[in-house]
N, C-alpha and C positions, 0 to 999 in steps of 0.2 A: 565929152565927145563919145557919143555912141561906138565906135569903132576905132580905136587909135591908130595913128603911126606906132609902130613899135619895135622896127629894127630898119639899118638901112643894109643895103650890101654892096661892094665892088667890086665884081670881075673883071678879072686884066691876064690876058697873056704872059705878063712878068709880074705873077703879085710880088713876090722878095723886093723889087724893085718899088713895087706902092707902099709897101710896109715901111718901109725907107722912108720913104717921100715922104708919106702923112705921119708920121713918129714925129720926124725931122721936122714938117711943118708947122705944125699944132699941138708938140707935145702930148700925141696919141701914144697909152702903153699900150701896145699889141701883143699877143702873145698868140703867136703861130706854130705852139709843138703839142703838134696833132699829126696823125699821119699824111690827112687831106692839103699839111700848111697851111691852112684855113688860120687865120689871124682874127682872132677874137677882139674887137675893143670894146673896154665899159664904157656906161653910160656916162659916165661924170654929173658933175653936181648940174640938173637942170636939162640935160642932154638924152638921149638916149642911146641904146647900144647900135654896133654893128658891126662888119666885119669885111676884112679884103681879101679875095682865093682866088685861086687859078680859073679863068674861064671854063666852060665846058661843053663848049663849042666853035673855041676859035677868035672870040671876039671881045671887044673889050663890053661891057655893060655896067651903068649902075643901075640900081631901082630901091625903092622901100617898100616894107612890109605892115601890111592893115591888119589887127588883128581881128579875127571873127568869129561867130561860135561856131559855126556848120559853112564849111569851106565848100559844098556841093552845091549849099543853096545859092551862097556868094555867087560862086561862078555860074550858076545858070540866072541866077538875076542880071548879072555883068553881060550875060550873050543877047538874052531877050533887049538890053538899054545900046544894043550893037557893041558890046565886046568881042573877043573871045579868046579861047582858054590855049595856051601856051605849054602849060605843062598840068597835067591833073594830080591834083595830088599824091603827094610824096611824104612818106614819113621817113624821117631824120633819125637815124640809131641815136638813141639814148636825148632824142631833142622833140622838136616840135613837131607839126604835120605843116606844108608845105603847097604852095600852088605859083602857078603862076599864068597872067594872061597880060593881052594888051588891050589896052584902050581905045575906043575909034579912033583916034589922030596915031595909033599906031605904038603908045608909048609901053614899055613893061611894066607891069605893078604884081607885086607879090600879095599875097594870102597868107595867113599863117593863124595858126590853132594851139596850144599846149604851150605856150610860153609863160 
C-alpha cells in the first residue's frame, strides 16, 4: 500500500474514563503519563498503534492516520478531489508532523509524516 494506515486516535471529553473502557475491554496496555494524559497504545502483534486524549475542542471524535511523504501536497490534492483542510499542519514536540481534514461526506482523516 502506497500510503498506510498508521495510527488510529480517540478523543473524548473523559479520556481517563476510555482508557478504562478500552484496557478493560480488549486488554489494551495504555500508558497515559504524559503531561497532555495522552494514552499511548502499542501496536500488538498484527495491529497497529494509537492512542485516547482529551478532546480539544469540546467533542468526542475518532479518526486514523495515513502516512505521507509531503503532508502539503496530500492536503492540496485532498481539496482539488473536494476536500478540505481541518487543521494544517502541526508538528508534535519530540513526534511526528501532523494534519488534519475532512472528506466530502464530511468525515475527519488525519495526515501524518515522521513516524
Amino acid at each position: 500500500m502506497a500510503n498506510p494506515v498508521v495510527h488510529f486516535e480517540i478523543q473524548s471529553t473523559d479520556a481517563p474514563q476510555l482508557h478504562q473502557f478500552y484496557g478493560d475491554a480488549f486488554g489494551w496496555s495504555i500508558d497515559a503519563n504524559n503531561p497532555m494524559n495522552y494514552g499511548i497504545i502499542g501496536a500488538g502483534e498484527g495491529g497497529i498503534g494509537g492512542g485516547i486524549g482529551p478532546s480539544m475542542d469540546g467533542t468526542n471524535l475518532v479518526t486514523f492516520y495515513i502516512q505521507v511523504d509531503d503532508i502539503a501536497a496530500a492536503l492540496e490534492k485532498v481539496a482539488k478531489l473536494g476536500g478540505k483542510t481541518v487543521m494544517g499542519p502541526m508538528d508534535v514536540p519530540d513526534g511526528p508532523t501532523l494534519a488534519l481534514f475532512n472528506d466530502p461526506q464530511g468525515n475527519t482523516v488525519g495526515l501524518v509524516t515522521g513516524m
